[in-house]
TIRO-2110 file (N, C-alpha, C; in Angstrom, 1 decimal):
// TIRO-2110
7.6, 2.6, 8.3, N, 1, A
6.8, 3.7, 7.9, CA, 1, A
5.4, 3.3, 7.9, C, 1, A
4.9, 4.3, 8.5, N, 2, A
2.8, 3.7, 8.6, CA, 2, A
2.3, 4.8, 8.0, C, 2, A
1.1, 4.6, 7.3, N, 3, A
0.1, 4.9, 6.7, CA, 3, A
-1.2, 4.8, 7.3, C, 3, A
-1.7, 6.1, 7.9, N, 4, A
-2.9, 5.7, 8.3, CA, 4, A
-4.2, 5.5, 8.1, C, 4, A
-5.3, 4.8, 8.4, N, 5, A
-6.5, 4.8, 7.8, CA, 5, A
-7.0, 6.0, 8.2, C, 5, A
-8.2, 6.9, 7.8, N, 6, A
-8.0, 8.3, 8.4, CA, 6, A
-9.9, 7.5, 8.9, C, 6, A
-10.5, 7.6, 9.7, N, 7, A
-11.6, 7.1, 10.5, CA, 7, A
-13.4, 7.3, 9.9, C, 7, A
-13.9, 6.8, 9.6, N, 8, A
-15.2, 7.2, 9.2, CA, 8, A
-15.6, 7.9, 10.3, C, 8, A
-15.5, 8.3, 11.0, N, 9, A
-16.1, 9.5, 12.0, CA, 9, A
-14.7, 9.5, 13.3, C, 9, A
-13.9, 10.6, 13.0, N, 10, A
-12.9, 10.6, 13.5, CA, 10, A
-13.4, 11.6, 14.8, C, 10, A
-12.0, 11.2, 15.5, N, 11, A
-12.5, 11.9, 17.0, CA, 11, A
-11.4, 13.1, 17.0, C, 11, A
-11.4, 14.6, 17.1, N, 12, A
-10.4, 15.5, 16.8, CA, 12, A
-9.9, 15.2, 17.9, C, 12, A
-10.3, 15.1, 19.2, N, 13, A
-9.2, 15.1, 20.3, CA, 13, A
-8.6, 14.0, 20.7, C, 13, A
-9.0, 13.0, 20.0, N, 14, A
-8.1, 11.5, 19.9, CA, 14, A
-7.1, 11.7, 18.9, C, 14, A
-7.6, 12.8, 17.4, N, 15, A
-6.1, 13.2, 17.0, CA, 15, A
-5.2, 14.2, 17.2, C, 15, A
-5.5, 14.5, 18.3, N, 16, A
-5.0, 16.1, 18.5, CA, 16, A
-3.8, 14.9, 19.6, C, 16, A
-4.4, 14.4, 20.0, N, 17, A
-3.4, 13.8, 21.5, CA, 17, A
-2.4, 12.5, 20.7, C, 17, A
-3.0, 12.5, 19.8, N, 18, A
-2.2, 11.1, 18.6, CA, 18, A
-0.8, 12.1, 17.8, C, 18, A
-1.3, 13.3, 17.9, N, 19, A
-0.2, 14.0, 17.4, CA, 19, A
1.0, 14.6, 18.8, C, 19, A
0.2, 14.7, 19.6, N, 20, A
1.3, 15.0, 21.1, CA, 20, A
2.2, 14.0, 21.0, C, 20, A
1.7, 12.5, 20.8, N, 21, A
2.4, 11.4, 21.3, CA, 21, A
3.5, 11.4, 20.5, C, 21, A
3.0, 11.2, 18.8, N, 22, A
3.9, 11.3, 17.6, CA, 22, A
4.8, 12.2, 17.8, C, 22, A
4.9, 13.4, 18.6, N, 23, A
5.9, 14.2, 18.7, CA, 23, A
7.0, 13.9, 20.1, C, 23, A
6.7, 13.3, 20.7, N, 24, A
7.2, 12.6, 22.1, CA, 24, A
7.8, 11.4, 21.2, C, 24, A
7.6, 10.6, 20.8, N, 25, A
7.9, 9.4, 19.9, CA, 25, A
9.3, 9.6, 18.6, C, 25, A
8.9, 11.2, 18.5, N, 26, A
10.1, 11.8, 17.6, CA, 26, A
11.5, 12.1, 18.3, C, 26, A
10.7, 12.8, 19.2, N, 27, A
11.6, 13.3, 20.3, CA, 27, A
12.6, 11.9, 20.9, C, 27, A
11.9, 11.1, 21.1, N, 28, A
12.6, 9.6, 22.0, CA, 28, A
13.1, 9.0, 20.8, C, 28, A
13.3, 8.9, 19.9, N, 29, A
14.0, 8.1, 18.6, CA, 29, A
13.4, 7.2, 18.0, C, 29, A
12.1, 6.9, 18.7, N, 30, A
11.5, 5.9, 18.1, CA, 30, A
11.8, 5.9, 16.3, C, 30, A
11.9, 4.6, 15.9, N, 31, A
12.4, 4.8, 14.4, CA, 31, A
11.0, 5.2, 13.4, C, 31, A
10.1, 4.3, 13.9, N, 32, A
9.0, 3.8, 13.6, CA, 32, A
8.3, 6.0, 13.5, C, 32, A
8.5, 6.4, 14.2, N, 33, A
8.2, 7.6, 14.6, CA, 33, A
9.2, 9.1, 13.5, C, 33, A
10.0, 8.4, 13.7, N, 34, A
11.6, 9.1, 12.9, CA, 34, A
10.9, 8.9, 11.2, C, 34, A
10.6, 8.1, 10.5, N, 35, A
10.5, 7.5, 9.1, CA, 35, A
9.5, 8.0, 8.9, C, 35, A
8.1, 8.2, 9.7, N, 36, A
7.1, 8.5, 9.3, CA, 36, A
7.1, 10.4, 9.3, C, 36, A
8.1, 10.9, 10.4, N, 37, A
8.6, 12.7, 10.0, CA, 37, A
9.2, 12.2, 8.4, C, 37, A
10.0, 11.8, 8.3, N, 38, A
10.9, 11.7, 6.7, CA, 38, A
10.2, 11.2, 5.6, C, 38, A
8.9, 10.7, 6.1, N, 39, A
8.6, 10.5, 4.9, CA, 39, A
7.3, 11.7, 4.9, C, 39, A
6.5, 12.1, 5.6, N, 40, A
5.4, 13.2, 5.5, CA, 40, A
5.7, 14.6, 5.4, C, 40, A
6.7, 14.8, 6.1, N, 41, A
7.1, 16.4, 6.4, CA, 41, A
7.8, 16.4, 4.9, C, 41, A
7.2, 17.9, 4.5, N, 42, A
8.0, 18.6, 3.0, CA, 42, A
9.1, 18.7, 3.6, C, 42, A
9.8, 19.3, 4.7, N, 43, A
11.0, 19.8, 4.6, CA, 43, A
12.2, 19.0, 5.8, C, 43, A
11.1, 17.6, 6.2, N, 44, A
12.5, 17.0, 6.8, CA, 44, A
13.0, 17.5, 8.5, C, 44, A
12.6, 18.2, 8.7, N, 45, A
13.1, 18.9, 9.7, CA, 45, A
14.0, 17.7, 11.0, C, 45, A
14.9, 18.0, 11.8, N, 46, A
16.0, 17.5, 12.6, CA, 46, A
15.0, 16.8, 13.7, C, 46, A
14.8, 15.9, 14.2, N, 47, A
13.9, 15.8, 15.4, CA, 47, A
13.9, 16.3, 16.2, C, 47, A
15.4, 17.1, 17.0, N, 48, A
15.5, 17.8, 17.4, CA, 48, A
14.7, 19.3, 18.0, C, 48, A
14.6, 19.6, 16.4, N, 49, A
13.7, 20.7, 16.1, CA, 49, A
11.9, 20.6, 16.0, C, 49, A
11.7, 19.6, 15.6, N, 50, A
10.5, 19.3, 15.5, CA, 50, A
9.3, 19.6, 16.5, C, 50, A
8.3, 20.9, 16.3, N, 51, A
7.6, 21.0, 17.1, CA, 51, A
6.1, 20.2, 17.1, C, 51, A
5.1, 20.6, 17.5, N, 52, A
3.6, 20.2, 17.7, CA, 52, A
2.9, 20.6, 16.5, C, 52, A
3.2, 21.2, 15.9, N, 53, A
2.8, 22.3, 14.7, CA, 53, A
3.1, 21.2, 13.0, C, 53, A
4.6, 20.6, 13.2, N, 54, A
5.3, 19.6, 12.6, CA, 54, A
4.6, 18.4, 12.7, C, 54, A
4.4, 18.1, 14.2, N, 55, A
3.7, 16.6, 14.2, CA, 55, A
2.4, 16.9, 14.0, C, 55, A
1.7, 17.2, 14.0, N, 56, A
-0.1, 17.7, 13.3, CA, 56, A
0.5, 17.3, 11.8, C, 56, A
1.2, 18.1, 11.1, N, 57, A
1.5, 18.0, 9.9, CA, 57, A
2.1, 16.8, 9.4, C, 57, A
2.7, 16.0, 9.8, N, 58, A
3.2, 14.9, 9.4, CA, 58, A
1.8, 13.6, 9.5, C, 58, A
1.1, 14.5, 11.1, N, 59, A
-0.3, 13.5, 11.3, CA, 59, A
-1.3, 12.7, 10.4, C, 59, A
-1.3, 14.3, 9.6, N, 60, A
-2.4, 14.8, 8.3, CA, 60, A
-2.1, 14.4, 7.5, C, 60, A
-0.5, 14.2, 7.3, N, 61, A
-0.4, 13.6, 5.9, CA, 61, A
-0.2, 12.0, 5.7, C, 61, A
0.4, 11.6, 7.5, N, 62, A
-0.1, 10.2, 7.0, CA, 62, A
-1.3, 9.9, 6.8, C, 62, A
-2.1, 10.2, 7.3, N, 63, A
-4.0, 10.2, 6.6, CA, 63, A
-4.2, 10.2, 5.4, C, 63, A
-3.5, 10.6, 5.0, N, 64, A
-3.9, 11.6, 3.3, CA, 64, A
-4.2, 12.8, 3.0, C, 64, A
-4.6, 13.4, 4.4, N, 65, A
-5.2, 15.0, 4.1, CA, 65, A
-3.9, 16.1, 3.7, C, 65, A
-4.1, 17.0, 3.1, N, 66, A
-3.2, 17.8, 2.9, CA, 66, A
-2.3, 18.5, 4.3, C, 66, A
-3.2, 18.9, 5.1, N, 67, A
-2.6, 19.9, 6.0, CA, 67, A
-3.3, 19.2, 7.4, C, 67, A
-2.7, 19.9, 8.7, N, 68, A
-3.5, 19.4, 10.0, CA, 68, A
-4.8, 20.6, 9.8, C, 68, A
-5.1, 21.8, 9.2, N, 69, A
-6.4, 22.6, 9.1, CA, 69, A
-7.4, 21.6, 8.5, C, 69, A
-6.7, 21.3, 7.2, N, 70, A
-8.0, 19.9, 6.4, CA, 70, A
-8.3, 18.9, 7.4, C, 70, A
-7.6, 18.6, 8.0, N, 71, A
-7.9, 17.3, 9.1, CA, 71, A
-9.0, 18.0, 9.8, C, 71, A
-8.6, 19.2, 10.8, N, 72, A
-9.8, 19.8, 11.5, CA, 72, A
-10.9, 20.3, 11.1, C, 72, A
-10.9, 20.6, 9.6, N, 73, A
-12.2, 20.8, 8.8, CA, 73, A
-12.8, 19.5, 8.8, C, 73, A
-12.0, 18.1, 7.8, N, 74, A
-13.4, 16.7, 7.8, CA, 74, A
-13.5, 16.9, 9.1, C, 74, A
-12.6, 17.0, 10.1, N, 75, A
-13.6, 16.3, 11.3, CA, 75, A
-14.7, 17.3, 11.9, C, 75, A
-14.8, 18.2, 11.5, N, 76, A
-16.1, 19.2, 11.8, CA, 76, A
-17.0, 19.2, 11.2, C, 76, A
-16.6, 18.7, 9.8, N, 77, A
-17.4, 18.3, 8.7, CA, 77, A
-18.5, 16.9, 8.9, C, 77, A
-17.8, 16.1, 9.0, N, 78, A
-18.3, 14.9, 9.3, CA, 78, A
-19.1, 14.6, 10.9, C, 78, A
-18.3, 15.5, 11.7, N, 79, A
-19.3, 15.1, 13.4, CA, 79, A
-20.5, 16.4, 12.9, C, 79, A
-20.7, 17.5, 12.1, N, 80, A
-22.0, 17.9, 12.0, CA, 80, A
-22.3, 16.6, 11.5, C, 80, A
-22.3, 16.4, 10.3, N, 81, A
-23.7, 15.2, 9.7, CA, 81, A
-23.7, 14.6, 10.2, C, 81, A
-22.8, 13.6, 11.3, N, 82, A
-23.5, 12.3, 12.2, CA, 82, A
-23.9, 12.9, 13.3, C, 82, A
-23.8, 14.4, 13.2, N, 83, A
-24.7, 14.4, 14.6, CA, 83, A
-26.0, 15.8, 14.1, C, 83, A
-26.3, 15.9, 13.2, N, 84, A
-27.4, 16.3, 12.2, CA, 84, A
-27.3, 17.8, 12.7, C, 84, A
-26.4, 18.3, 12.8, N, 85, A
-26.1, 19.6, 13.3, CA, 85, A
-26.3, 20.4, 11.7, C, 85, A
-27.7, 20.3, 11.2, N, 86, A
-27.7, 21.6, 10.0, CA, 86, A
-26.9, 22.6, 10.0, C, 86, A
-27.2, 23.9, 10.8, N, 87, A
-26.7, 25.0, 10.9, CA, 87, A
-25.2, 24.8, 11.2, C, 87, A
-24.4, 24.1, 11.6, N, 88, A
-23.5, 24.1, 12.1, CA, 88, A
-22.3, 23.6, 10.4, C, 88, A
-23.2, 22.7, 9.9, N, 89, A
-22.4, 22.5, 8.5, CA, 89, A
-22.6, 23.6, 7.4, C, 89, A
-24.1, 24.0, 7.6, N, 90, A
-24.1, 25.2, 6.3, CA, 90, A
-23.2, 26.0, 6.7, C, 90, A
-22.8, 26.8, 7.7, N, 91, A
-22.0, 27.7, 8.5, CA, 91, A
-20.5, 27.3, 7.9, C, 91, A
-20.3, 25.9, 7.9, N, 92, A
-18.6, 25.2, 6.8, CA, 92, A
-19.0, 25.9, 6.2, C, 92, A
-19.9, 25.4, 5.0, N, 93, A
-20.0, 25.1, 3.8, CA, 93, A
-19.8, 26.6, 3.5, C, 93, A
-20.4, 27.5, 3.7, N, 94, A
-20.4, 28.8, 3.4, CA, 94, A
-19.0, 29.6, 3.3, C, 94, A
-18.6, 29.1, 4.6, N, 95, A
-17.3, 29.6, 5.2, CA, 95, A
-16.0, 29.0, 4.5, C, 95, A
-16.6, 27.6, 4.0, N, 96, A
-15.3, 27.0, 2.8, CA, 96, A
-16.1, 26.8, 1.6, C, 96, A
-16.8, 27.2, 0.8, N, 97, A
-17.7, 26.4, -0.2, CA, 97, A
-16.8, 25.7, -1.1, C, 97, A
-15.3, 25.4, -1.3, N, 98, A
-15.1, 24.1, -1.7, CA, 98, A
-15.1, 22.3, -0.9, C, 98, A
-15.6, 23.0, 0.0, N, 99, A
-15.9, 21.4, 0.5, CA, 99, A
-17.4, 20.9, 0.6, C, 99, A
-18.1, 21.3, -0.3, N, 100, A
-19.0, 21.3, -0.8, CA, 100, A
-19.2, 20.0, -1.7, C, 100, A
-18.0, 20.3, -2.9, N, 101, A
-17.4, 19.0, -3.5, CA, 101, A
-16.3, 18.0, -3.1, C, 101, A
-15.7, 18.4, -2.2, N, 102, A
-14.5, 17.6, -1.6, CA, 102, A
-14.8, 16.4, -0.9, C, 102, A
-14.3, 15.1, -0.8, N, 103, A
-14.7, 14.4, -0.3, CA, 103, A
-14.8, 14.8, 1.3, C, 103, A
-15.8, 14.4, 2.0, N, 104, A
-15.9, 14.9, 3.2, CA, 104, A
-15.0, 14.6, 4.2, C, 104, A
-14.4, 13.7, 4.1, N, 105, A
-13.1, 12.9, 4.7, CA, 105, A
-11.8, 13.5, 4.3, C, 105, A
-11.7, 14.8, 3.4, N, 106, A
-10.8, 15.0, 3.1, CA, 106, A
-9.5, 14.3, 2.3, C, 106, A
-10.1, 12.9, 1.8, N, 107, A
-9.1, 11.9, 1.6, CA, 107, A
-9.5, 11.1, 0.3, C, 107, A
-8.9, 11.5, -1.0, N, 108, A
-8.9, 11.3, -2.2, CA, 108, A
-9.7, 9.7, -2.2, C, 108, A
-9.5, 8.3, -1.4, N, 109, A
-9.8, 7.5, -0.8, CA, 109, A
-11.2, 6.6, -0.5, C, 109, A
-12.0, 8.4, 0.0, N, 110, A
-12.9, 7.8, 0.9, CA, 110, A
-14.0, 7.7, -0.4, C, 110, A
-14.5, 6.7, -0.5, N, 111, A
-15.7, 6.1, -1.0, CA, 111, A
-17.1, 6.3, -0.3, C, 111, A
-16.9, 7.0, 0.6, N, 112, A
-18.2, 7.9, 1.5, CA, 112, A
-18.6, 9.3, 0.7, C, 112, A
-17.5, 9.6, 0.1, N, 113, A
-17.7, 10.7, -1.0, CA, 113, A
-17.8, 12.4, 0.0, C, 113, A
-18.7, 13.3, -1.3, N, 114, A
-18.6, 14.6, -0.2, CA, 114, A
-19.8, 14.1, 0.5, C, 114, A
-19.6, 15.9, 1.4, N, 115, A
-21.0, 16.1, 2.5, CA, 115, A
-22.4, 15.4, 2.0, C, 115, A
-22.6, 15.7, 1.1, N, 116, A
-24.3, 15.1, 0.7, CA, 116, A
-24.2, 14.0, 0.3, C, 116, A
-23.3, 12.9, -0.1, N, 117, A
-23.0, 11.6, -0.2, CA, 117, A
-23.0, 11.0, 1.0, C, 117, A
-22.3, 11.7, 2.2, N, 118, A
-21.6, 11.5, 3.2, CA, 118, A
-23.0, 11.4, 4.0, C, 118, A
-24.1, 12.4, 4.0, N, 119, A
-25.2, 12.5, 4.6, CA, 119, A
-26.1, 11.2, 4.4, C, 119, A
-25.7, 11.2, 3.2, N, 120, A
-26.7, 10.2, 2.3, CA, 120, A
-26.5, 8.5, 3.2, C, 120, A
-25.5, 8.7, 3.6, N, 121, A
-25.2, 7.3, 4.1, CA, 121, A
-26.1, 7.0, 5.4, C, 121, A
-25.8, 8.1, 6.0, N, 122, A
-26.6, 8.2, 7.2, CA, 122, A
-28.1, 8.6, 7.1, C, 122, A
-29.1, 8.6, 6.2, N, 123, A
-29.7, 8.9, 6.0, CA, 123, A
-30.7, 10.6, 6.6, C, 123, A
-29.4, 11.4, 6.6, N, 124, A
-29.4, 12.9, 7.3, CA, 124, A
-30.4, 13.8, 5.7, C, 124, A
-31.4, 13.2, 5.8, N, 125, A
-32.5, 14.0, 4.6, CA, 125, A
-32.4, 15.8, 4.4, C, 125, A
-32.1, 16.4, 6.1, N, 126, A
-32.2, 18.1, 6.2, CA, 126, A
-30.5, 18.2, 5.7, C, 126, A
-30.1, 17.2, 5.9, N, 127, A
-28.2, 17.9, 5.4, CA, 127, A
-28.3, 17.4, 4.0, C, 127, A
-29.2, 16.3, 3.6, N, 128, A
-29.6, 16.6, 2.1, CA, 128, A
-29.8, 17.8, 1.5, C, 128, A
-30.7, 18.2, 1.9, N, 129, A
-31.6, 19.7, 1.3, CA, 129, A
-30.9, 20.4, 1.2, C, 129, A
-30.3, 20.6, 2.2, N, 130, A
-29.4, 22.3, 2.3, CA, 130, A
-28.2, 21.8, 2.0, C, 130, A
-27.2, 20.8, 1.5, N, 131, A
-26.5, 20.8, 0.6, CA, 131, A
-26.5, 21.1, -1.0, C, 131, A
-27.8, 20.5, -1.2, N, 132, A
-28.6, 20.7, -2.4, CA, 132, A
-28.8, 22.3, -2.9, C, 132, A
-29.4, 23.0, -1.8, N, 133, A
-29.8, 24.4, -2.2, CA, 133, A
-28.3, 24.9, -1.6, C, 133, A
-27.1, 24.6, -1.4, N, 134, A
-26.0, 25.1, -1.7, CA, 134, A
-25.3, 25.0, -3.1, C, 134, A
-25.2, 24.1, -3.5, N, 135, A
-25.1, 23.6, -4.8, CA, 135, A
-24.1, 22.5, -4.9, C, 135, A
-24.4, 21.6, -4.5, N, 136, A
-24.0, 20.0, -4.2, CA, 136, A
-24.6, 19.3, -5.4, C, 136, A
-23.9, 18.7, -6.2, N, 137, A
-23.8, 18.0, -7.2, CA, 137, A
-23.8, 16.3, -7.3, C, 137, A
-23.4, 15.9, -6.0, N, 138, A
-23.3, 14.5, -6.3, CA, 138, A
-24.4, 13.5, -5.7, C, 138, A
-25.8, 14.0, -7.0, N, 139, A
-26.4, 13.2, -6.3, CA, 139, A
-26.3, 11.9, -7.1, C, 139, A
-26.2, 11.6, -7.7, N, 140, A
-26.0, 10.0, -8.3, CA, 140, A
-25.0, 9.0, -7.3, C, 140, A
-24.0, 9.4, -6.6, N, 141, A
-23.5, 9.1, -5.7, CA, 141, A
-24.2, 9.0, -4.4, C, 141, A
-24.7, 10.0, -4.2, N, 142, A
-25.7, 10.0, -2.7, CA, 142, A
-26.7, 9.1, -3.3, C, 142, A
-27.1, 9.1, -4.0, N, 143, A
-28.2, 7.5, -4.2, CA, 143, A
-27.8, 6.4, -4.1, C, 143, A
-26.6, 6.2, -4.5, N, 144, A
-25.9, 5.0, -4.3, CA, 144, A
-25.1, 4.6, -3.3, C, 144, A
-25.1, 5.5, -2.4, N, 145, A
-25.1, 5.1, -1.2, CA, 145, A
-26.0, 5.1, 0.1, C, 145, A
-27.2, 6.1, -0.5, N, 146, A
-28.3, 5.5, 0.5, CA, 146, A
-28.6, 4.2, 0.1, C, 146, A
-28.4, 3.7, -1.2, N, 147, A
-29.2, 2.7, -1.2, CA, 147, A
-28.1, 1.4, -0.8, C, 147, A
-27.2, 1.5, -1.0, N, 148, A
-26.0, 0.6, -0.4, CA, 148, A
-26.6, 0.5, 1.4, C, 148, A
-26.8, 1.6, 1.9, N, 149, A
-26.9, 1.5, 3.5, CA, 149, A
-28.6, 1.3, 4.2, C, 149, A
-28.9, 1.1, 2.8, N, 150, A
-30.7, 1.1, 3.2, CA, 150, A
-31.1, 2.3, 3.5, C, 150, A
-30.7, 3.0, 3.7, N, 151, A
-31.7, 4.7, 3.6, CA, 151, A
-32.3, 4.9, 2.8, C, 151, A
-33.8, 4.3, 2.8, N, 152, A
-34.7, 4.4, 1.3, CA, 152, A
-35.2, 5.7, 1.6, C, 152, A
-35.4, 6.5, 2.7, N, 153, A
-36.2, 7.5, 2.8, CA, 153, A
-34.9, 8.8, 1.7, C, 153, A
-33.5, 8.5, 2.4, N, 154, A
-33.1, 9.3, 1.8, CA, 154, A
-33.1, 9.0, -0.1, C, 154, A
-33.0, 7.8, -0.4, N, 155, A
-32.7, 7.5, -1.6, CA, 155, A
-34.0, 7.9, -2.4, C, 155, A
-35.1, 8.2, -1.9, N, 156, A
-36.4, 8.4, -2.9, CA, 156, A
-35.9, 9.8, -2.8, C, 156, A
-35.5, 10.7, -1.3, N, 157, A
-35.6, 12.2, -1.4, CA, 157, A
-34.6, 12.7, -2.7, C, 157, A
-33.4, 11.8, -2.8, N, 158, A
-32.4, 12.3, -3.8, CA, 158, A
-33.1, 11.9, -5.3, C, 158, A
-33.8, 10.7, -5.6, N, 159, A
-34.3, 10.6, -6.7, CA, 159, A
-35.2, 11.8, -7.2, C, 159, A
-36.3, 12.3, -6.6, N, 160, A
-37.0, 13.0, -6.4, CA, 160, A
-36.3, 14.5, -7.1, C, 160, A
-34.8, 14.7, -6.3, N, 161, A
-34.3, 15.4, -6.5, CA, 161, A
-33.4, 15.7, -8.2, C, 161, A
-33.4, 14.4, -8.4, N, 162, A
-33.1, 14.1, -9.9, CA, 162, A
-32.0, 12.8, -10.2, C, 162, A
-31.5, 12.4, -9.0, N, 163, A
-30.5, 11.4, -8.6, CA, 163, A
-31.3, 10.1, -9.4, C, 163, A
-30.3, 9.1, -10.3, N, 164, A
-30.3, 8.4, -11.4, CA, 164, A
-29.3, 7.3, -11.4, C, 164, A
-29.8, 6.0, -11.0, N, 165, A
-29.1, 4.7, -10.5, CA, 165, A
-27.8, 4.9, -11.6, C, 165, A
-26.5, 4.7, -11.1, N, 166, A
-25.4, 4.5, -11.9, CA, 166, A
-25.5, 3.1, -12.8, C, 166, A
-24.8, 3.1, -13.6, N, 167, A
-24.9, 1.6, -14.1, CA, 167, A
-24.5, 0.5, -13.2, C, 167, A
-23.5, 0.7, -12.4, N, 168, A
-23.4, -0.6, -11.5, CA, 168, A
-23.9, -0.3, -10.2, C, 168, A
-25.2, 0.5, -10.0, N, 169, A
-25.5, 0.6, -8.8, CA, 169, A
-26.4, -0.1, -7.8, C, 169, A
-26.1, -1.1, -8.6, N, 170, A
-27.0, -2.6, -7.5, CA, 170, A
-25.8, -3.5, -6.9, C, 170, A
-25.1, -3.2, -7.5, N, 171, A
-23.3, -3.8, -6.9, CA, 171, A
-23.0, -3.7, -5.5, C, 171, A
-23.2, -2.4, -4.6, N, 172, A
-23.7, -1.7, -3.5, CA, 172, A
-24.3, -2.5, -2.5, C, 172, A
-25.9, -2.4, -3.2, N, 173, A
-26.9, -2.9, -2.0, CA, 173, A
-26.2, -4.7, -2.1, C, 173, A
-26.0, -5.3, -3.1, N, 174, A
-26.2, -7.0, -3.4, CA, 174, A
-24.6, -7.0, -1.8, C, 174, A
-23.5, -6.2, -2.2, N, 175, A
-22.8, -6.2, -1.2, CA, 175, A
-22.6, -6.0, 0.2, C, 175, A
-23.5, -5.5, 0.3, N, 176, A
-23.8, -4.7, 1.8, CA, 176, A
-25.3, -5.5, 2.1, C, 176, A
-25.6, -6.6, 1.0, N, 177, A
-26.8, -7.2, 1.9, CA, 177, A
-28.5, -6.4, 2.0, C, 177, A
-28.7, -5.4, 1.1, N, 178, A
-29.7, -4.5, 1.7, CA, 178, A
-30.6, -4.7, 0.4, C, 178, A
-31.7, -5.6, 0.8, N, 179, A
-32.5, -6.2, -0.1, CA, 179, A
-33.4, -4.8, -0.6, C, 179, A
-33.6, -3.9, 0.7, N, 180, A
-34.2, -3.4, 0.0, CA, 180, A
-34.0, -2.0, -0.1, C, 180, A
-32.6, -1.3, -0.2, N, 181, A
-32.4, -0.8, -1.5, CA, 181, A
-31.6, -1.4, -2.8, C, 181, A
-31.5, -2.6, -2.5, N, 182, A
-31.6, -3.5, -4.1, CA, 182, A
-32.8, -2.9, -5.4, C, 182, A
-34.4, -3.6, -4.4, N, 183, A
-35.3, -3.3, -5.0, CA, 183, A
-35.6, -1.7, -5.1, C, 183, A
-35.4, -1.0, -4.5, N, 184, A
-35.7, 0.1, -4.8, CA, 184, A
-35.1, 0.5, -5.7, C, 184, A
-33.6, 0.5, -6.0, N, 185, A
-32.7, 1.0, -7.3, CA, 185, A
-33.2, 0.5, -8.6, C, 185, A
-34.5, -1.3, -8.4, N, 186, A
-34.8, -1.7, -9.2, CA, 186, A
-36.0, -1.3, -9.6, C, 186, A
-36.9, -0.5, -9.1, N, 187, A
-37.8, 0.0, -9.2, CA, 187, A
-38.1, 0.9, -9.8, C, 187, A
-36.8, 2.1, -9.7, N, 188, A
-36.5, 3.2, -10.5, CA, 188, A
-35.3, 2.8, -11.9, C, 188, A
-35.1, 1.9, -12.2, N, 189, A
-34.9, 1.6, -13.6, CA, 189, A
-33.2, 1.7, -13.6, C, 189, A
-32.7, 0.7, -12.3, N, 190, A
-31.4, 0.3, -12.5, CA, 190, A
-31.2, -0.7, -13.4, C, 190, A
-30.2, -1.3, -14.2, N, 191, A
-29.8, -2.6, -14.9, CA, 191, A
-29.2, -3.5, -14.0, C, 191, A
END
């Protein structure tokens, strides 16, 4: 039985075709294929029976995400911010406003956190703002991971914003090597 890692910037049609195969793989007996329907699917179904609809669903949940829709939401979620498509995320956001707070990855897991955390990494300042004036909450998080990834531009924009070094939030940068959002977090009155 496998468990998958679900991808920091996943490719939908590399999982759209990962779920064709998984269903071909069901279909041929593969065991490896068989255990992972029995262990994801709520209801088990015969392999027999098992359509495309089934293996999406089994896909999703070896990832962690709830459903194959959640899978197709992070990943539209996440290719707007790495590809700084503002309009194209407020347009989510609006259209789902709980993934606003959800991790962006859809996956209890991801330590990339939500969208404006998620921005934060990449240092995406305009998916800063308008997650902000959506009402995005985790800026103490998005600081600590701009500054983990050296995005000082974003990490002053979130301070600015009211974002406030965690107590272990030099743990981050000392890990990931990034002297200088080390000093920055130490500048604004990390311990």
């Amino acid at each position: 039985m496998t468990d998958r890692h679900f991808p920091v910037h996943p490719n939908l049609r590399q999982l759209k075709n990962q779920a064709k195969e998984l269903l071909r793989e069901v279909r041929r007996g593969d065991p490896a294929a068989r255990a992972d329907l029995q262990q994801h699917h709520p209801e088990r179904p015969q392999p027999i029976d098992v359509s495309l609809v089934d293996a999406q669903l089994v896909l999703a949940r070896s990832y962690g995400l709830q459903s194959w829709p959640r899978l197709v939401l992070a990943c539209q979620v996440i290719d707007a911010i790495c590809h700084n498509h503002v309009d194209e995320l407020r347009a989510l956001m609006v259209r789902h406003p709980r993934l606003i707070s959800e991790p962006a990855r859809g996956t209890a897991s991801c330590n990339w956190g939500a969208p404006m955390s998620y921005a934060a990494n990449l240092g995406r300042r305009e998916i800063i703002a308008m997650m902000r004036e959506l009402g995005a909450s985790d800026l103490g998080h998005a600081l600590d991971r701009a500054c983990l990834q050296g995005e000082l531009d974003a990490a002053r924009q979130l301070h600015a914003m009211g974002a406030r070094p965690a107590r272990d939030a030099l743990m981050g940068p000392a890990e990931s090597l990034s002297p200088e959002g080390m000093a920055f977090l130490l500048d604004i009155g990390a311990e």
